[in-house]
N, C-alpha and C positions, 0 to 999 in steps of 0.2 A: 381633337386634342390641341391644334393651334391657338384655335379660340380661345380654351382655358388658360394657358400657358401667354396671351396676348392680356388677356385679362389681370391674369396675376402682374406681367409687367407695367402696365396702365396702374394698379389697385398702390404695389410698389412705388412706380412714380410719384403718384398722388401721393401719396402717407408720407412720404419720406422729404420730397420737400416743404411740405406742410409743418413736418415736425421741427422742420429748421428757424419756422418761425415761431411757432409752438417755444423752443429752446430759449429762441430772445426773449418771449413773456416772461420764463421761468426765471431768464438770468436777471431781464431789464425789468420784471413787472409791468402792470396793465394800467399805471397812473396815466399816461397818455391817454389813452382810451377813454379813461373814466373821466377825466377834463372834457373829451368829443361828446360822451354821452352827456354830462352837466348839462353842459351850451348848446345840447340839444332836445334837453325837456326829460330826458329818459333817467333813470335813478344809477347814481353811480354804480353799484354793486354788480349792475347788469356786464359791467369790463370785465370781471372775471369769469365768463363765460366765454373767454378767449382762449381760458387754459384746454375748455370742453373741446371747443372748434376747431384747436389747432394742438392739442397736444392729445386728450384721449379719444375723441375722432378719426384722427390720422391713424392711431395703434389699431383702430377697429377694422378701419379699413387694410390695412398691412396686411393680418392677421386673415382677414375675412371673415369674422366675426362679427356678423348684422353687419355686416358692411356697406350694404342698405341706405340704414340708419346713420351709419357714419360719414357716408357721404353725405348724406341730406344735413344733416348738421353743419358739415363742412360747405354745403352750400349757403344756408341762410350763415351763415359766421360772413362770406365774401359778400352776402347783399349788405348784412350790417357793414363792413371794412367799405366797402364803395359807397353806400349811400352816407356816414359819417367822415371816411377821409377824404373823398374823390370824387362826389358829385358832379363839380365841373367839369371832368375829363371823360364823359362819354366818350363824347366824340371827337379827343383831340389826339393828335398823333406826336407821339414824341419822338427825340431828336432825329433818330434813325429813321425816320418813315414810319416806323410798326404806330400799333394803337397804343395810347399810354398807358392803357390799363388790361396790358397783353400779361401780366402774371396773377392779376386778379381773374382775370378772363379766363385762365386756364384753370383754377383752379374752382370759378364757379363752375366751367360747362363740362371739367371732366369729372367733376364730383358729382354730376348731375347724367353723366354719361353711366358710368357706376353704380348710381341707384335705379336705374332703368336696366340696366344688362345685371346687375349681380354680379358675385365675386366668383362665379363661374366653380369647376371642381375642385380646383387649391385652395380655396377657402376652409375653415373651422366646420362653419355650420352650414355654408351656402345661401346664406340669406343676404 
């Protein structure tokens, strides 16, 4: 029962500050984005698949509903966001010591933590 109840707090975390950025597309729009994808070959339209990755991703996984699914999406959204805004910053460490790209980081490897373990028994559907 730990587990599930560990899980749901993890599925929680993830979803909810995801959606926070998720919020800023809604309010700020995805024209940044689609400037990154321009200048790098890819068709603008492709920016709004930010809404997917960061606003109904995140609810999937909250809910537990293919949550799966929604984290793997919320994965490949961080590979696009680091390989488009932050390539440079593998391996740099920003000001504090930590890694610079310690919030992208958490939200590729515990999205990926998620689709490997499942949304445990408080989930919707358990997938």
């Amino acid at each position: 029962m730990t587990d599930d109840f560990g899980k749901l707090l993890l599925r929680a975390t993830l979803g909810i500050l995801m959606l926070f950025h998720g919020y800023a597309k809604i309010v700020n729009g995805v024209s940044g984005i689609e400037t990154s994808l321009i200048s790098a070959g890819w068709p603008g339209w492709v920016a709004y698949g930010a809404y997917i990755g960061e606003v109904g991703a995140p609810i999937l996984v909250i809910l537990g509903f293919y949550a799966r699914i929604g984290a793997l999406i919320m994965v490949i959204n961080m590979i696009f966001a680091v390989a488009l805004a932050h390539p440079g910053q593998l391996f740099d460490l920003g000001r504090g010591g930590g890694w610079a790209l310690e919030l992208q980081g958490f939200f590729l490897f515990t999205g990926l933590v998620v689709a490997l373990i499942g949304p445990g028994r408080f989930g919707f559907n358990k997938r």
